[in-house]
N, CA, C and O atoms as a Tinker XYZ file with bonds, in Angstrom:
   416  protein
     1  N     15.052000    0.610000   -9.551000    73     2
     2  CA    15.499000    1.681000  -10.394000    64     1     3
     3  C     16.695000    2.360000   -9.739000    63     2     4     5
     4  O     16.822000    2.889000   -8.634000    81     3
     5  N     17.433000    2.205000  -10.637000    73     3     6
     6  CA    18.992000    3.106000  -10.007000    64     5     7
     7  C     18.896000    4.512000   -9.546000    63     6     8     9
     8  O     19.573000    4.890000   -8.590000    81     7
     9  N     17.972000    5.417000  -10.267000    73     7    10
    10  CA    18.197000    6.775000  -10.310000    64     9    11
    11  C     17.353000    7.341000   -9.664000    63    10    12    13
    12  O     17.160000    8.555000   -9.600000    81    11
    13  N     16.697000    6.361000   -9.054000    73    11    14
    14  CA    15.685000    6.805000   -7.845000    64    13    15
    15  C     15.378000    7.340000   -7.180000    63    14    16    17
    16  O     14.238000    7.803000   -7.140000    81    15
    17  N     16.529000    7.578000   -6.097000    73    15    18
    18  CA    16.907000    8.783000   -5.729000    64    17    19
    19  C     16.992000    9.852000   -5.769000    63    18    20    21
    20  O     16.467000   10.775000   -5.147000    81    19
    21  N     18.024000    9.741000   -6.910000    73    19    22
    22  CA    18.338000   11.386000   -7.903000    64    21    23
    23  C     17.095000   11.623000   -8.318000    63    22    24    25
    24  O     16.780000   12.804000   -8.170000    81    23
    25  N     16.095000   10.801000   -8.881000    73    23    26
    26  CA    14.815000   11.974000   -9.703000    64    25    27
    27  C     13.814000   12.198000   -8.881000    63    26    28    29
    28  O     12.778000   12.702000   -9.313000    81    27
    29  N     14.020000   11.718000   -7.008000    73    27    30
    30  CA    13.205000   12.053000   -6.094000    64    29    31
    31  C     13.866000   13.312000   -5.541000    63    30    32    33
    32  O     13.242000   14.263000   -5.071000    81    31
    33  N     15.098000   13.228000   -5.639000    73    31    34
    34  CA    15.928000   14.658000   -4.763000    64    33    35
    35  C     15.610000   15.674000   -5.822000    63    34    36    37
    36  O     15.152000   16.697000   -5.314000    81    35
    37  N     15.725000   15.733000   -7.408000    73    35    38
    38  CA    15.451000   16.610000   -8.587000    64    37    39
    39  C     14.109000   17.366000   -8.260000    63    38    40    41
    40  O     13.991000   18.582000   -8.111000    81    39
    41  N     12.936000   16.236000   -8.163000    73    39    42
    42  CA    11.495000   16.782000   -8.450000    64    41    43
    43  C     11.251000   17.890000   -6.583000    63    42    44    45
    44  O     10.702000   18.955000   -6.300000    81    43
    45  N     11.806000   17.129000   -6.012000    73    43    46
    46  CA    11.617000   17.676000   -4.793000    64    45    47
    47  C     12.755000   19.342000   -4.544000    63    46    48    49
    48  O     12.464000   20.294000   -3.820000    81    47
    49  N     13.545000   19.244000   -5.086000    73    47    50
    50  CA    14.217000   20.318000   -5.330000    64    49    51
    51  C     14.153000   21.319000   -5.975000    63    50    52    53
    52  O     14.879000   22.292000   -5.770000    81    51
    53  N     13.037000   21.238000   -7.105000    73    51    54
    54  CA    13.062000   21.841000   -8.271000    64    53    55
    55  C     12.126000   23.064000   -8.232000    63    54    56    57
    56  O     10.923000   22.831000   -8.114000    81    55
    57  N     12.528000   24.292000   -8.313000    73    55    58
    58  CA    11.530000   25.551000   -8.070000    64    57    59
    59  C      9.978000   25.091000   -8.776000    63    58    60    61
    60  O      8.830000   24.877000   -8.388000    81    59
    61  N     10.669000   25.095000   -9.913000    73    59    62
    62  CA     9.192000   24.715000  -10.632000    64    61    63
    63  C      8.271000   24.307000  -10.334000    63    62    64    65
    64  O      7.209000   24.748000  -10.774000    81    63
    65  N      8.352000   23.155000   -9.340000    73    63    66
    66  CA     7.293000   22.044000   -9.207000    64    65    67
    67  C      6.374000   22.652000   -7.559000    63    66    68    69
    68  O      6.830000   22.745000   -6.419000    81    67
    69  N      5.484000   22.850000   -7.897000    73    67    70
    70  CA     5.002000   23.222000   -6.953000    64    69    71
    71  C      4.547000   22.066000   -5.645000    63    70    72    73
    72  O      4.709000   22.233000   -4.436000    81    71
    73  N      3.922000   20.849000   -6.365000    73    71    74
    74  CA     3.589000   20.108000   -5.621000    64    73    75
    75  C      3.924000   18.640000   -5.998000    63    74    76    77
    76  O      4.058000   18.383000   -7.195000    81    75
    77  N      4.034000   17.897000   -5.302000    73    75    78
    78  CA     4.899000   16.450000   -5.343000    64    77    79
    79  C      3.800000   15.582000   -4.033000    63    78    80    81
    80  O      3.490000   15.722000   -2.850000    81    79
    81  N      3.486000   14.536000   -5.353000    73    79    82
    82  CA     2.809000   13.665000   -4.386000    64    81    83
    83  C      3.460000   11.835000   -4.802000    63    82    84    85
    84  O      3.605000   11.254000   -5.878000    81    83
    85  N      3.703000   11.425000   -3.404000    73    83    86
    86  CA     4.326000    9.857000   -3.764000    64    85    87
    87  C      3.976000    8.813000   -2.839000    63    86    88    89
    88  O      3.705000    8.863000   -1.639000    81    87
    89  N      4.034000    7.931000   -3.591000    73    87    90
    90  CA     3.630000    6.494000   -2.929000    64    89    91
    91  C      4.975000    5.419000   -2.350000    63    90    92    93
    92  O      5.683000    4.669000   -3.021000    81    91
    93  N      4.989000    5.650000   -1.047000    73    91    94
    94  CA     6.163000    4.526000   -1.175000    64    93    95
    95  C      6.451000    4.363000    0.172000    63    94    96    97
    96  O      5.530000    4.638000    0.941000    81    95
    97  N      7.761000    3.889000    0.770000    73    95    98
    98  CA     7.693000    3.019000    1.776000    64    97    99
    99  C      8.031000    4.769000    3.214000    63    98   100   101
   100  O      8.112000    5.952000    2.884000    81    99
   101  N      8.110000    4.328000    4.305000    73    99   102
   102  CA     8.013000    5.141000    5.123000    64   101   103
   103  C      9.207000    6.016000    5.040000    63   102   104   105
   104  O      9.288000    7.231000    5.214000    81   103
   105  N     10.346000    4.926000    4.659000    73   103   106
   106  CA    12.038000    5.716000    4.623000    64   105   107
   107  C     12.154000    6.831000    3.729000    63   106   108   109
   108  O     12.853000    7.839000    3.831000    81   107
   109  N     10.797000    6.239000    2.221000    73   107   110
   110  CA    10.771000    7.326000    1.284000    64   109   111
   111  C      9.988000    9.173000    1.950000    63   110   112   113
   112  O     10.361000   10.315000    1.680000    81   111
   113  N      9.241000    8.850000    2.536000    73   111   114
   114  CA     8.160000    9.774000    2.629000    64   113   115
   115  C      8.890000   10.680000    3.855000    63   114   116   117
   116  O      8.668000   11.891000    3.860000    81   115
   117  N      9.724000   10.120000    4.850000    73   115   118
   118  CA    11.189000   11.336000    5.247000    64   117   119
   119  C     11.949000   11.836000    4.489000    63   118   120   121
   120  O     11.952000   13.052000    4.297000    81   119
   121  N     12.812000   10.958000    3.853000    73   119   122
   122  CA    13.212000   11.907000    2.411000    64   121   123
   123  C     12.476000   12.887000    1.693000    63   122   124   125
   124  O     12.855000   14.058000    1.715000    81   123
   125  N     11.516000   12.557000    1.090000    73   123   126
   126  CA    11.189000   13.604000    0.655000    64   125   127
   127  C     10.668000   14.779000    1.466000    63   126   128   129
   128  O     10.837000   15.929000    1.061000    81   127
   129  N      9.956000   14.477000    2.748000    73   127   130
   130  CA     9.350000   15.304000    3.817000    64   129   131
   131  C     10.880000   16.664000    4.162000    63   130   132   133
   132  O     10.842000   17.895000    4.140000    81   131
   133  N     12.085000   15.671000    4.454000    73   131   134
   134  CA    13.518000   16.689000    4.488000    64   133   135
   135  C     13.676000   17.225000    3.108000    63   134   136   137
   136  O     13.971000   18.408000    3.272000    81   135
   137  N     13.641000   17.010000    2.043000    73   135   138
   138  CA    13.610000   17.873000    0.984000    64   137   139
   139  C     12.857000   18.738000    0.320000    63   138   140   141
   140  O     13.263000   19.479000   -0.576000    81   139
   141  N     11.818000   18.675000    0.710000    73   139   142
   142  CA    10.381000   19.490000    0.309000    64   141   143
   143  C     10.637000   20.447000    1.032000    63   142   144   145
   144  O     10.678000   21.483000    0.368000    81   143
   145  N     10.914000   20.659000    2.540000    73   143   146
   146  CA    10.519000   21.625000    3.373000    64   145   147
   147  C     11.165000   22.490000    3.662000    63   146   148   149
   148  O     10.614000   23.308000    4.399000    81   147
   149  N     12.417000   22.736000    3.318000    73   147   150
   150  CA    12.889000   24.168000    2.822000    64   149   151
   151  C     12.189000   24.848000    1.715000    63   150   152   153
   152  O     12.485000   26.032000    1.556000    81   151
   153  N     11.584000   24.485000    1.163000    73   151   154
   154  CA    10.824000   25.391000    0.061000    64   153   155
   155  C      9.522000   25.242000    0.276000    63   154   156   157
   156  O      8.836000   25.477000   -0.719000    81   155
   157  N      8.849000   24.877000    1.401000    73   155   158
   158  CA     7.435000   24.382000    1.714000    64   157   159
   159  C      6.480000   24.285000    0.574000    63   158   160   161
   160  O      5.465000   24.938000    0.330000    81   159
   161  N      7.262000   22.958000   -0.292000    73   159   162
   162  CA     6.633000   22.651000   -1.168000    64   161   163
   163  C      5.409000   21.567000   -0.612000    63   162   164   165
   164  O      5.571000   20.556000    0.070000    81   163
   165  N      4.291000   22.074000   -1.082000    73   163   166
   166  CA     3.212000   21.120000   -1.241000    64   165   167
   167  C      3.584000   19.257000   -1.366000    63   166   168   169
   168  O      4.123000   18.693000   -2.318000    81   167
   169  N      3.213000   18.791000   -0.405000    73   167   170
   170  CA     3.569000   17.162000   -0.445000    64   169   171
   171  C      2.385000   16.262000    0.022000    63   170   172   173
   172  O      1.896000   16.339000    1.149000    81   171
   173  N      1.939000   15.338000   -1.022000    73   171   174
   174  CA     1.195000   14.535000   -0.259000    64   173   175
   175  C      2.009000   12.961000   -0.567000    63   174   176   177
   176  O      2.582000   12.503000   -1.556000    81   175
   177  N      1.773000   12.521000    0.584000    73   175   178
   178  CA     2.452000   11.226000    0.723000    64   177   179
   179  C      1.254000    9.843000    0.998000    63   178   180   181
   180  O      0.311000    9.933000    1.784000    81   179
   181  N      1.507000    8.843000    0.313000    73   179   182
   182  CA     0.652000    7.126000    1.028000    64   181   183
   183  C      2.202000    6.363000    1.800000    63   182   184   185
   184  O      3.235000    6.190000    1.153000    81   183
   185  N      2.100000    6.129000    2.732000    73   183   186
   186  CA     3.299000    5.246000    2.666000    64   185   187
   187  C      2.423000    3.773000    3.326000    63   186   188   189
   188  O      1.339000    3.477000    3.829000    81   187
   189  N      3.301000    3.350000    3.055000    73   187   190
   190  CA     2.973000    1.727000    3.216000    64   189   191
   191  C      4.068000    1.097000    4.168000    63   190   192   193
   192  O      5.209000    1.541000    4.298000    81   191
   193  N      3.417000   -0.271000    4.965000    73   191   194
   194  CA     4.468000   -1.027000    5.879000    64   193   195
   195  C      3.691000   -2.193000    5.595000    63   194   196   197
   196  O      2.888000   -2.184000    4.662000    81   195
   197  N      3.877000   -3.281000    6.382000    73   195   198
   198  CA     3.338000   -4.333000    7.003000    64   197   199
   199  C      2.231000   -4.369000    7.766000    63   198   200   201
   200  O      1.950000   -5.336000    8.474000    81   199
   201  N      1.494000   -3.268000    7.669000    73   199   202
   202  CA     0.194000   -3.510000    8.688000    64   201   203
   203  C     -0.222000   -4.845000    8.949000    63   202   204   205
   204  O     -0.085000   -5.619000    8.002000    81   203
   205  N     -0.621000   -5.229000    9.832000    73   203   206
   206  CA    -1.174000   -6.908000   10.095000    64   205   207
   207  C     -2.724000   -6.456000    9.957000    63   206   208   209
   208  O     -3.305000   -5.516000   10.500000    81   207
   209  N     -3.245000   -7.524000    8.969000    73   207   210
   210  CA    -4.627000   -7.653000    9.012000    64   209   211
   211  C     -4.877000   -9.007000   10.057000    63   210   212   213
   212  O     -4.315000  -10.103000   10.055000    81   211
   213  N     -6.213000   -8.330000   11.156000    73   211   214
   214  CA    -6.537000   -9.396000   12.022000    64   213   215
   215  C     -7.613000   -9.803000   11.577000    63   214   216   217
   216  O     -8.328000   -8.950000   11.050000    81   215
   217  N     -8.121000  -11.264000   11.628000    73   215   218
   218  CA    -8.840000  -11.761000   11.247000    64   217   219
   219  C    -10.088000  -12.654000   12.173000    63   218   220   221
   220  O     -9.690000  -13.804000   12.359000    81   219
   221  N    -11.256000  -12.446000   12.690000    73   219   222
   222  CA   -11.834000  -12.937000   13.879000    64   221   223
   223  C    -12.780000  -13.849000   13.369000    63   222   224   225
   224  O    -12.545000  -14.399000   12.294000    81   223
   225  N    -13.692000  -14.056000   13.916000    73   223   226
   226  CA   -15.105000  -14.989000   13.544000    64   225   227
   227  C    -15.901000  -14.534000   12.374000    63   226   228   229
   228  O    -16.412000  -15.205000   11.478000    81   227
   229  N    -15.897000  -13.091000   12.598000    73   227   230
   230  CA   -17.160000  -12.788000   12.036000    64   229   231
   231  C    -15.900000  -11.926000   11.117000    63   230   232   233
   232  O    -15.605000  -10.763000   11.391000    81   231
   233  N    -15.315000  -12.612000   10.140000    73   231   234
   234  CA   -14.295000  -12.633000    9.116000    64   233   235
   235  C    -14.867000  -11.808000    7.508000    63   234   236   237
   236  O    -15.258000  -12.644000    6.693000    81   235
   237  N    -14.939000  -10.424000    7.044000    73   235   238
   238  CA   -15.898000  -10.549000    6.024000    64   237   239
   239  C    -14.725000   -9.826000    5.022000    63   238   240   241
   240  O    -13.734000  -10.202000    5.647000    81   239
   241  N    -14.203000   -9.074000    3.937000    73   239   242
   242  CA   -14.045000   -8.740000    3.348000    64   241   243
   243  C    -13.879000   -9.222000    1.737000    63   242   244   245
   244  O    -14.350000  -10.258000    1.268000    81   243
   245  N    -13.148000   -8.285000    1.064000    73   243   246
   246  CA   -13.105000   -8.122000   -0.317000    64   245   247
   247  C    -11.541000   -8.092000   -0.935000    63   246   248   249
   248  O    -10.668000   -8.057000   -0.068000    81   247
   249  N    -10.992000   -8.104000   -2.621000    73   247   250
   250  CA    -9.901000   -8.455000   -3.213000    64   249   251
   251  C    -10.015000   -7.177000   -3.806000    63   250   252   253
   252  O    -10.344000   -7.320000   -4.983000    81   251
   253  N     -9.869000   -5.841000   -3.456000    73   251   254
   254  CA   -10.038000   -4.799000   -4.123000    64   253   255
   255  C     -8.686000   -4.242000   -4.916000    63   254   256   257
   256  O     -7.689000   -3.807000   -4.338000    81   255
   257  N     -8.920000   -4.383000   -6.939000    73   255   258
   258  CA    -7.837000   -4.207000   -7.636000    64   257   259
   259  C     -6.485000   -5.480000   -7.392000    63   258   260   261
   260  O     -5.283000   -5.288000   -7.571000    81   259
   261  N     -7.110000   -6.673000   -6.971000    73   259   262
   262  CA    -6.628000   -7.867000   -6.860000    64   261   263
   263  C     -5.464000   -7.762000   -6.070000    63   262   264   265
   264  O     -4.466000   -8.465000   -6.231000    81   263
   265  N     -5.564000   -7.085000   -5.411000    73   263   266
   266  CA    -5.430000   -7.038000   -3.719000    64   265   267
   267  C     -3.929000   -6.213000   -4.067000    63   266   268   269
   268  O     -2.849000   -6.630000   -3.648000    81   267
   269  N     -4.069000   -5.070000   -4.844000    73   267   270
   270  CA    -2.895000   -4.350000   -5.400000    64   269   271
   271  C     -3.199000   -2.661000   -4.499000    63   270   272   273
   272  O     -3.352000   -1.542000   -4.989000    81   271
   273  N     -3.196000   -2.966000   -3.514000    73   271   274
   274  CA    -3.628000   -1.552000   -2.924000    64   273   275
   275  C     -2.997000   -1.560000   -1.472000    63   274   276   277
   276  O     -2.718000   -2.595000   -0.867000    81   275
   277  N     -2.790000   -0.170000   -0.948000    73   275   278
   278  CA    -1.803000    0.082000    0.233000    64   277   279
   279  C     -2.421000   -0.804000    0.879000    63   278   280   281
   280  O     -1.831000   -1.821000    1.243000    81   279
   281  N     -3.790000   -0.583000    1.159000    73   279   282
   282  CA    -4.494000   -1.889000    2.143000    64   281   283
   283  C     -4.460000   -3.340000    2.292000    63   282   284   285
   284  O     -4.717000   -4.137000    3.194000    81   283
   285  N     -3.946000   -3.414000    0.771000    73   283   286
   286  CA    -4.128000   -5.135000    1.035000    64   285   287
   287  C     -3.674000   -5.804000    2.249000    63   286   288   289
   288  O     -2.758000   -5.214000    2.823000    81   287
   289  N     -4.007000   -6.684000    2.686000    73   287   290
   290  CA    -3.415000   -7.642000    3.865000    64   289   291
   291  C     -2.224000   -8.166000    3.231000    63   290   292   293
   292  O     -2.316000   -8.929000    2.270000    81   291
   293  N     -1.392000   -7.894000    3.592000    73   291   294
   294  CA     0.513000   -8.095000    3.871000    64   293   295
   295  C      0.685000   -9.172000    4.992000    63   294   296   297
   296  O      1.734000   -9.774000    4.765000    81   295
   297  N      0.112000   -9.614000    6.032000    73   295   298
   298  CA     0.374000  -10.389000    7.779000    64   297   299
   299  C     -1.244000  -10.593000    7.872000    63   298   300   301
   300  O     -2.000000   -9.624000    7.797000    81   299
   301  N     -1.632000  -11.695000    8.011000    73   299   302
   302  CA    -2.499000  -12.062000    8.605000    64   301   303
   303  C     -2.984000  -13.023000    9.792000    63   302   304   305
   304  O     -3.292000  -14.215000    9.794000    81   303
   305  N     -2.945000  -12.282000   10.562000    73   303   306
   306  CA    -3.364000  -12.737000   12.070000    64   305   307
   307  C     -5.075000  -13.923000   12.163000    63   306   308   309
   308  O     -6.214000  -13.501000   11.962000    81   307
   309  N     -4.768000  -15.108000   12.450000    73   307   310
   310  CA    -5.965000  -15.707000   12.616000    64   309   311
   311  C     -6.403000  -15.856000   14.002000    63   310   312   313
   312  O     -5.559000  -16.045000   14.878000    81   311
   313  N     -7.991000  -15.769000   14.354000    73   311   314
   314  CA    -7.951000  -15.860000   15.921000    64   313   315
   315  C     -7.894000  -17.466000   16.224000    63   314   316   317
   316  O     -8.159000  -18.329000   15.388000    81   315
   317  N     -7.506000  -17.700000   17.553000    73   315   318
   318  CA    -7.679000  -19.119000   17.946000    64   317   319
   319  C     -8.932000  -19.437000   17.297000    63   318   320   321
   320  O     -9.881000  -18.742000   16.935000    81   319
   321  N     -8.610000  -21.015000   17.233000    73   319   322
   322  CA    -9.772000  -21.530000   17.198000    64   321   323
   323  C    -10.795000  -21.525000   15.884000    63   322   324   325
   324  O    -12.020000  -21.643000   15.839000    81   323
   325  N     -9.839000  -21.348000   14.867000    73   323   326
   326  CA   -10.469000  -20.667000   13.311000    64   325   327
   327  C     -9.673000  -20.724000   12.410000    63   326   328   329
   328  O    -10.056000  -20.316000   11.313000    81   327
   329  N     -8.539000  -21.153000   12.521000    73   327   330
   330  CA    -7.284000  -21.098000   12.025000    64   329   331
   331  C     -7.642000  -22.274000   10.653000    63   330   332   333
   332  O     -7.757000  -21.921000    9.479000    81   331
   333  N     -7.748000  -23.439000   11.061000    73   331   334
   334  CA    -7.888000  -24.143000   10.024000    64   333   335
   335  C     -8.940000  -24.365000    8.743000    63   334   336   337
   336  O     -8.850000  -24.852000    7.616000    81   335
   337  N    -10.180000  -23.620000    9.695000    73   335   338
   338  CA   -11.534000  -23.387000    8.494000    64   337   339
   339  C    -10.701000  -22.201000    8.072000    63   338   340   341
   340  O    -10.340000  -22.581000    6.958000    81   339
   341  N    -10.280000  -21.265000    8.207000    73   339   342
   342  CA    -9.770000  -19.970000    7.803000    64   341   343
   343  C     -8.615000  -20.364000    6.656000    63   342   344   345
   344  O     -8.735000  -19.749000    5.597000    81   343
   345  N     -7.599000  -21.242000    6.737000    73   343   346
   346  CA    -6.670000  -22.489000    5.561000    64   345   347
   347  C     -7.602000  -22.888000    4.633000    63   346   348   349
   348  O     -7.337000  -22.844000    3.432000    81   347
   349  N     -8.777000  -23.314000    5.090000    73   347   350
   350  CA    -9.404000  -23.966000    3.849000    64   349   351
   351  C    -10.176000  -23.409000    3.123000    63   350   352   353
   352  O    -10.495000  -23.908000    2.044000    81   351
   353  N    -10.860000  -21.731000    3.737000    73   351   354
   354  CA   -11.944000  -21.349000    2.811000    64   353   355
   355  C    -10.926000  -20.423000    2.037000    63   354   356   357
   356  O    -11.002000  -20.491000    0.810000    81   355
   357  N     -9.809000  -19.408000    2.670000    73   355   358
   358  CA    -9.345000  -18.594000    2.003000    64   357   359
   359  C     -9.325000  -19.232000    0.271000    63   358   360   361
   360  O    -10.075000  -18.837000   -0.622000    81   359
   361  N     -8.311000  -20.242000    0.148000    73   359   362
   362  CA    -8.054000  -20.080000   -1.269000    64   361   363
   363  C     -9.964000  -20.451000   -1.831000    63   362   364   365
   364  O     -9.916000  -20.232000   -3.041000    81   363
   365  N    -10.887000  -20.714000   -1.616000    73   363   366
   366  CA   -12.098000  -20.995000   -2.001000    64   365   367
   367  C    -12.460000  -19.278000   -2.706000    63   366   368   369
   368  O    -12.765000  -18.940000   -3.850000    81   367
   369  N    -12.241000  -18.410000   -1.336000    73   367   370
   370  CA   -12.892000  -17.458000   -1.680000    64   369   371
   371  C    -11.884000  -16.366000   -2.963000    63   370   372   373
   372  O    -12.197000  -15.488000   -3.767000    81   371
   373  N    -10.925000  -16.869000   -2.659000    73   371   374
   374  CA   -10.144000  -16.414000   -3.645000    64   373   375
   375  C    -10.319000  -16.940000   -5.279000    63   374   376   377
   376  O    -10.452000  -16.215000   -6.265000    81   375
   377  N    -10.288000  -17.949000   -5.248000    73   375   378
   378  CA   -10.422000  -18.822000   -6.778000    64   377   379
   379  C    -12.152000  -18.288000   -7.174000    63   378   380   381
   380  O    -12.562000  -18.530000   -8.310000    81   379
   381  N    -13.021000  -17.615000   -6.229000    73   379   382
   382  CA   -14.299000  -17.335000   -6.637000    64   381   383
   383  C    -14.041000  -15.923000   -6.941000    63   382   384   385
   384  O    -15.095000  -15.373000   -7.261000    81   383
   385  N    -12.873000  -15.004000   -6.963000    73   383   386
   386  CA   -12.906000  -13.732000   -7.126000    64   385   387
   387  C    -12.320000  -13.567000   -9.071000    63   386   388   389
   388  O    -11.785000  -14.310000   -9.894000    81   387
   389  N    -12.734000  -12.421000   -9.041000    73   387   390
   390  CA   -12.522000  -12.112000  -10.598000    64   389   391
   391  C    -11.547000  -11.369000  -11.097000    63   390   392   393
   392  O    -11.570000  -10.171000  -10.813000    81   391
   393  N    -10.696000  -11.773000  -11.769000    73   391   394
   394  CA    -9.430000  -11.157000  -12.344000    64   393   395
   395  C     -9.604000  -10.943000  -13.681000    63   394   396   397
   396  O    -10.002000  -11.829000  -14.438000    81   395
   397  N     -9.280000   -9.603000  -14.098000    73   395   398
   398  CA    -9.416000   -9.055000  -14.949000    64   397   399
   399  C     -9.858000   -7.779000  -15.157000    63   398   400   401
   400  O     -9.987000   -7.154000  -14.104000    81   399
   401  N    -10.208000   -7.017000  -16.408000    73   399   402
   402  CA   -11.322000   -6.238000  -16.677000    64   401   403
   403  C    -12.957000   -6.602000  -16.344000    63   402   404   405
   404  O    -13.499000   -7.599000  -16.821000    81   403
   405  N    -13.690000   -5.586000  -15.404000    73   403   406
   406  CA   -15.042000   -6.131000  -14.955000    64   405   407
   407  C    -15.923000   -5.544000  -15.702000    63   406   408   409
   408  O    -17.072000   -5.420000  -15.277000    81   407
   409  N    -15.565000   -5.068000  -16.956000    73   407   410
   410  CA   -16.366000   -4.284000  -17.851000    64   409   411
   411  C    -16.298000   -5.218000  -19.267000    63   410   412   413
   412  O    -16.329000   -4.671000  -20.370000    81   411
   413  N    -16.220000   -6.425000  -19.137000    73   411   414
   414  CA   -16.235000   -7.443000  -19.929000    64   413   415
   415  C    -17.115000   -8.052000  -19.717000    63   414   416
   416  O    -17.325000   -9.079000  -20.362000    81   415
């Protein structure tokens, strides 16, 4: 989005708005952190990076919102020695997960 910027510097500038909450990458959440705080406007921020998910033996999780969440694993680290059962079950456990509405 082109104007991206501008309607993050607007909302963050704007007397009106008391509080401003955003999701986005770390570069965003200084920006707005320097523009909010002359007016100690209320800010809550998620920011997101590359966290590495590590992955060991005792390997267990879940596809939560089909893996559309700050958490998802972005880098995944396998330990020695696991690497290749870890290649072959992933897409298993994946093709067994459910996409869609779960209220169907």
């Amino acid at each position: 989005m082109a104007n991206t910027v501008s309607i993050g510097t607007l909302l963050s500038t704007d007397a009106r708005i008391k509080k401003l909450s955003s999701t986005g990458s770390t570069a965003v959440g200084r920006a707005l952190v320097t523009q909010t705080a002359p007016s100690f406007k209320e800010l809550s921020v998620q920011l997101g990076d590359n966290s590495p998910f590590i992955v060991c033996a005792d390997f267990a999780s879940k596809f939560p919102r089909s893996g559309q969440t700050c958490v998802a694993a972005k880098r995944l680290f396998v330990q020695d020695g696991m690497y290749q059962d870890f290649v072959k079950k992933l897409p298993e456990a994946v093709e067994k997960s459910k996409v869609g509405c779960l209220a169907q």
